[in-house]
C-alpha positions as CSV (number, residue, x, y, z in Angstrom):
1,X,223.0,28.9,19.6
2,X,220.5,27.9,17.2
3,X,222.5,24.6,16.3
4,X,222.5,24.3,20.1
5,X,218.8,24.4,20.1
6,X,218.3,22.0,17.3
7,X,220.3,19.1,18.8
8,X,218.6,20.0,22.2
9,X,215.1,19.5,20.6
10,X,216.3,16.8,18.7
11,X,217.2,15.0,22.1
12,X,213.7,15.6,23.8
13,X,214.9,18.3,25.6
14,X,211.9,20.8,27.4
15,X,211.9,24.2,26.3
16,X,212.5,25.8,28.5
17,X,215.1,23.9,29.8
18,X,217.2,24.7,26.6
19,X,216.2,28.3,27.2
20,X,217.9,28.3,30.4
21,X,221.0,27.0,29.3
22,X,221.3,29.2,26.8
23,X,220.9,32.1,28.8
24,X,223.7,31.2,30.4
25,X,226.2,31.2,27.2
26,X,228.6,34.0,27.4
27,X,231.1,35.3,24.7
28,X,234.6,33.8,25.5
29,X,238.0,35.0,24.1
30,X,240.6,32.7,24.3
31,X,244.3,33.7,24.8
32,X,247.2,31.8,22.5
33,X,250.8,32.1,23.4
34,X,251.8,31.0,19.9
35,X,250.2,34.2,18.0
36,X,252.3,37.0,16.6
37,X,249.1,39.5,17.4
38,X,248.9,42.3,20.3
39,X,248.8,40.8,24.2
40,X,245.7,40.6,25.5
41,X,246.5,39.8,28.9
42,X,248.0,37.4,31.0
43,X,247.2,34.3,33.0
44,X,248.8,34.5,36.8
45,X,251.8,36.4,38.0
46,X,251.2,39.9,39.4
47,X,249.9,42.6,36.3
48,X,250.8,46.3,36.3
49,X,249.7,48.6,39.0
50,X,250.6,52.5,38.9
51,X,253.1,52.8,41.1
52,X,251.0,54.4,43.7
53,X,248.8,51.6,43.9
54,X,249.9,48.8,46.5
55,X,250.0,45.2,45.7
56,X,246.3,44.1,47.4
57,X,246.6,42.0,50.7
58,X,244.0,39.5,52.0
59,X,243.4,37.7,54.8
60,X,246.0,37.9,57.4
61,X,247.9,40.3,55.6
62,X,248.8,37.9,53.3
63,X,249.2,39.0,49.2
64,X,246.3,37.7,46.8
65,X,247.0,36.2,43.9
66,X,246.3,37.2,40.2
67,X,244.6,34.6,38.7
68,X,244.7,36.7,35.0
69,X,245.0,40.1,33.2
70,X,243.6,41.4,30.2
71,X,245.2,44.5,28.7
72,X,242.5,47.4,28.2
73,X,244.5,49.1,24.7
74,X,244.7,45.9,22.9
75,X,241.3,44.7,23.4
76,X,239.4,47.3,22.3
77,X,240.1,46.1,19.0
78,X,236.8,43.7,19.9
79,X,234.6,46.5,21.5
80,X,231.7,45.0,20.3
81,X,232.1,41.8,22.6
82,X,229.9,42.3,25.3
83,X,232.1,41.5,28.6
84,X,230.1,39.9,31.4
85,X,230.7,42.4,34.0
86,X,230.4,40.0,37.2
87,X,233.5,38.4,36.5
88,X,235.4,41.4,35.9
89,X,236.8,43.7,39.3
């Protein structure tokens, strides 16, 4: 962030303006279909549910969709990413 910062200064940008923004930034990890590594999760389709667990329903009964997945065993390999809770159910 502290290249961030510099280019923001260098631009004229207020304080705390930049300080906003940059509260903002999260860690990301990025999924690739071309590695060889673990999968991490999966982008769409329905993931695994224990097979007591119903798919979900919405409104009018109608099933929700999976937008993605991450698989819990293979990412704890990066425990130390901090995960933004909000955007995870």
């Amino acid at each position: 962030m502290t290249e961030f910062r510099e280019i923001a200064l260098g631009h004229g940008m207020p304080r705390d303006a930049i300080d906003y923004w940059v509260s903002l930034a999260r860690p990301c990890l990025s999924l690739d279909g071309d590695g060889d590594g673990p999968v991490m999760g999966y982008f769409g389709g329905r993931p695994a549910l224990p097979a007591a667990v119903a798919w979900p329903a919405g409104h009018a009964h109608l099933a929700l969709f999976s937008v993605c997945s991450r698989e819990d065993l293979a990412a704890r390999r990066f425990e130390t990413v901090e995960l933004v809770s909000d955007f995870l159910g």
